[in-house]
C-alpha positions in Angstrom: 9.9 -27.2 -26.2 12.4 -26.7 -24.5 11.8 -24.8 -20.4 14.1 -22.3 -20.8 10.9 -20.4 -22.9 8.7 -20.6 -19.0 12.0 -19.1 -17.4 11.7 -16.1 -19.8 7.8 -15.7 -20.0 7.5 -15.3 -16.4 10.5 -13.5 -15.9 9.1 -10.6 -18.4 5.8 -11.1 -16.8 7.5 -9.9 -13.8 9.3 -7.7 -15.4 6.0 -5.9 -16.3 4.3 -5.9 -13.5 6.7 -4.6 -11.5 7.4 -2.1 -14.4 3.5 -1.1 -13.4 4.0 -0.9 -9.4 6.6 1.3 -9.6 4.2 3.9 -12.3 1.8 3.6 -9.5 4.4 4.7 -7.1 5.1 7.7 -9.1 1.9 8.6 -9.7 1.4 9.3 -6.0 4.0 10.7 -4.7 2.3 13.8 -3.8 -0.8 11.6 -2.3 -1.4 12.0 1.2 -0.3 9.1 3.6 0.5 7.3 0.2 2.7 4.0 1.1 4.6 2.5 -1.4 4.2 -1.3 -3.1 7.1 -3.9 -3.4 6.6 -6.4 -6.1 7.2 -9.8 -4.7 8.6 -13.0 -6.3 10.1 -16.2 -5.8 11.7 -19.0 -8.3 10.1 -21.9 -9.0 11.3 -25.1 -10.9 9.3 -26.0 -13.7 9.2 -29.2 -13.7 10.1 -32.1 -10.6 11.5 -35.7 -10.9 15.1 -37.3 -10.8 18.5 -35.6 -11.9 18.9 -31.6 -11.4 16.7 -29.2 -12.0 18.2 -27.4 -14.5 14.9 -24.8 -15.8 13.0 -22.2 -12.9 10.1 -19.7 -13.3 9.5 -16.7 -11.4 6.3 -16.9 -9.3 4.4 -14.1 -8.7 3.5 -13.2 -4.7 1.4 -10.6 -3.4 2.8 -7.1 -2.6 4.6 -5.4 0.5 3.6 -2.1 1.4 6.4 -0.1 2.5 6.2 0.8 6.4 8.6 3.6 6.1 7.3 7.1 7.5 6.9 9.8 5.1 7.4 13.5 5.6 5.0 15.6 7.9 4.2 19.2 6.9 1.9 21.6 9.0 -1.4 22.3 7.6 -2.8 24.0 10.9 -6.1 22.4 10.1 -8.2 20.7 12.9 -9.0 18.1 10.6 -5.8 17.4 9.7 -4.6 14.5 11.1 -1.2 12.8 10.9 0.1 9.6 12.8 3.1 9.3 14.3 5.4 6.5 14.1 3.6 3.2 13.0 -0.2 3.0 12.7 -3.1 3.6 10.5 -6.3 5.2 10.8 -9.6 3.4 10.2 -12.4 3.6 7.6 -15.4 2.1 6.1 -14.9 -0.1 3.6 -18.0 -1.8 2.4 -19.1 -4.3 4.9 -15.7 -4.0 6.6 -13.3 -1.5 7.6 -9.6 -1.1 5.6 -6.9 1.5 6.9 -4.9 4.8 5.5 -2.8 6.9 6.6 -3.7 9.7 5.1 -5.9 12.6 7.8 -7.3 14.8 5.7 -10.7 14.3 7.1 -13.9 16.6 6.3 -17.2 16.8 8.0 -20.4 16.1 5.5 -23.7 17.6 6.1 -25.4 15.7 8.7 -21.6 15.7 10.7 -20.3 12.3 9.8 -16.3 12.6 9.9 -15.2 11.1 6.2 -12.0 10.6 4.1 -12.4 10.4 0.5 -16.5 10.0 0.8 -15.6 6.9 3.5 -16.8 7.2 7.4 -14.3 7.9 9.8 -14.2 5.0 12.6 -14.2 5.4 16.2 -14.3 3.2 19.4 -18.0 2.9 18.6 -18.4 2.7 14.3 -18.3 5.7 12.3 -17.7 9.0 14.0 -20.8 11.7 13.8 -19.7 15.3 15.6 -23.0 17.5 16.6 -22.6 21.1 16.1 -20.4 22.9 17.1 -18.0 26.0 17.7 -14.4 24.0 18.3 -12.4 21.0 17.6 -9.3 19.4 18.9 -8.2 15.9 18.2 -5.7 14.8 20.7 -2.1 12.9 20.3 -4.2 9.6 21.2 -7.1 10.1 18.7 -9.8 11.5 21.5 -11.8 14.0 19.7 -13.0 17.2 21.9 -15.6 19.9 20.6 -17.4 22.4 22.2 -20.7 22.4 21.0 -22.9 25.5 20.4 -23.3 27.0 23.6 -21.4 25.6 25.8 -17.6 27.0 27.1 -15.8 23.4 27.8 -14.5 21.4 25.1 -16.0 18.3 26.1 -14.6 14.4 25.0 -17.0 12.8 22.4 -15.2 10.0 20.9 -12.1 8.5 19.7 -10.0 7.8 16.2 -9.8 3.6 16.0 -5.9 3.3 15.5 -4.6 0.2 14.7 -0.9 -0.9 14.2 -0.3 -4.1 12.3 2.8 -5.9 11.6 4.1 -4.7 8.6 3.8 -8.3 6.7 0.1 -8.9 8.4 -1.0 -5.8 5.3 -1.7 -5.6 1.4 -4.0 -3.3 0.0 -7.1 -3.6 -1.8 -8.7 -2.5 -5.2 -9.4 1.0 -4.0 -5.3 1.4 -3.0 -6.5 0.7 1.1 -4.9 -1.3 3.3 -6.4 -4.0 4.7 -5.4 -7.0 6.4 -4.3 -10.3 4.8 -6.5 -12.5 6.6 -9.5 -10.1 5.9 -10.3 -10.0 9.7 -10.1 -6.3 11.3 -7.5 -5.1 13.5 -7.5 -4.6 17.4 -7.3 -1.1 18.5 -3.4 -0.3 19.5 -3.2 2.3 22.6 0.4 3.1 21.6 -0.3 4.8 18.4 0.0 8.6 18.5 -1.2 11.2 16.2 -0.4 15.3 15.5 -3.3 17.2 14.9 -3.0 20.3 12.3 -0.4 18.1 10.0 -0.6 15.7 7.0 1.7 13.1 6.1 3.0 12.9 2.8 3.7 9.8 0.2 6.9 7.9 1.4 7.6 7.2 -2.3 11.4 8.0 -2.9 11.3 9.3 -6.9 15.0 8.6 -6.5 14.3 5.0 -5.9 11.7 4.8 -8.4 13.7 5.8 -11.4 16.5 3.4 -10.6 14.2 0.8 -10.1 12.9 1.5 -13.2 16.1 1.7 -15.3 17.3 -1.9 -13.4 14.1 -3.5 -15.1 14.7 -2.0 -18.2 18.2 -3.9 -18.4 16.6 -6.7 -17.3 14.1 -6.8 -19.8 17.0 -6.5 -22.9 18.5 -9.8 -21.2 15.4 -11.4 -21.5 15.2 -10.8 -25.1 18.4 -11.5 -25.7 17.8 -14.8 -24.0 14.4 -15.2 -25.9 17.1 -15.0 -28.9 19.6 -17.3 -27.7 17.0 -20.0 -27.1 15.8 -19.3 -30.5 18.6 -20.2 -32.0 19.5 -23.2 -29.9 16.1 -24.5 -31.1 16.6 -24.1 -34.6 19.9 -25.6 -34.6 18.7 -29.1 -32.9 15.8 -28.9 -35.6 18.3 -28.7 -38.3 20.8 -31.4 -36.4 17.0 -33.6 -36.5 16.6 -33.1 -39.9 20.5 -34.3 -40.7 
């Protein structure tokens, strides 16, 4: 058989799953602190020895997540949290910890800070506030409250902020990031955060769509390929059978 058939499998292999990513990325686009995925892939010859090689295969990589910023609007919330700049916050993942950027954080019932049902982490693990009458969360992640009773806002604890190198991330089943070697991030000092705001998804719909319709061209090449090296077969069969 001749290789040309692996160049065209994994090229609309490809074509699919990037046909899938870029769904995804529409899906969310109204997602808090949503980052967007790049597909990833690289060519491959199929087979090695002497001479040229004349037949390659797309190889599938792991994702990029986008690092570009998306748009902050004003919420006026205290527990609306956005970063600015690089960074992510950190959460409990498991037996771990993975990152987000989005802020909406709530308060359960026994005060543990959460995103999504996850604990908030702080210098010290997950972040539980007392009771109390007011919050601030300043641009470095400290959290102040005034607890019931008492007239000072008083420092309890502080958001973990990390800021990875934008190739050091992927994300994870639940759409977290989380870093590629699976070891958690060092706290990053430089991060800085706006209280009362939320980021937005940095998914460009513009981008999307003509993503979308470039893959779509691509995948009528490949079957026209798929065609071509249909017919190239068939005629060496009959040139066989002469």
């Amino acid at each position: 058989m001749d290789a040309l058939i692996y160049t065209l499998m994994s090229g609309a292999e490809r074509s699919l799953r990037a046909q899938q990513l870029h769904a995804n990325n529409l899906a969310n686009i109204e997602t808090n602190g949503f980052r967007a995925d790049f597909e990833l892939a690289t060519s491959e010859a199929v087979s090695r020895g002497y001479g040229y090689d004349s037949r390659h295969m797309s190889r599938l990589e792991a994702n990029a997540v986008s690092s570009r910023e998306g748009v902050l609007r004003h919420t006026g919330r205290d527990l609306d949290v956005a970063i600015t700049g690089q960074g992510y916050f950190a959460v409990q993942f498991g037996d771990g910890e993975a990152y987000t950027r989005a802020g909406n954080f709530t308060l359960d019932q026994d005060g543990a800070l959460t995103l999504n049902g996850r604990p908030v982490l702080g210098d010290g693990g997950p972040i539980v506030l007392p009771e109390h009458s007011a919050l601030q969360i300043g641009e470095d992640g400290t959290i102040l409250v005034r607890a019931l009773g008492q007239t000072e806002m008083q420092p309890l604890d502080k958001l973990k902020l990390v800021k990875p190198e934008p190739d050091a991330v992927s994300k994870n089943s639940a759409g977290l990031i989380v870093a590629r070697t699976g070891e958690p991030f060092a706290v990053d000092d430089t991060v800085r955060v706006r209280s009362g705001h939320l980021e937005g998804s940095n998914v460009s719909a513009i981008e999307e769509m003509v993503a979308t319709m470039n893959l779509n061209r691509e995948f009528e090449i490949q079957m026209k390929l798929y065609r071509a090296a249909d017919a190239m077969a068939d005629a060496g069969n009959r040139l066989v059978r002469e």
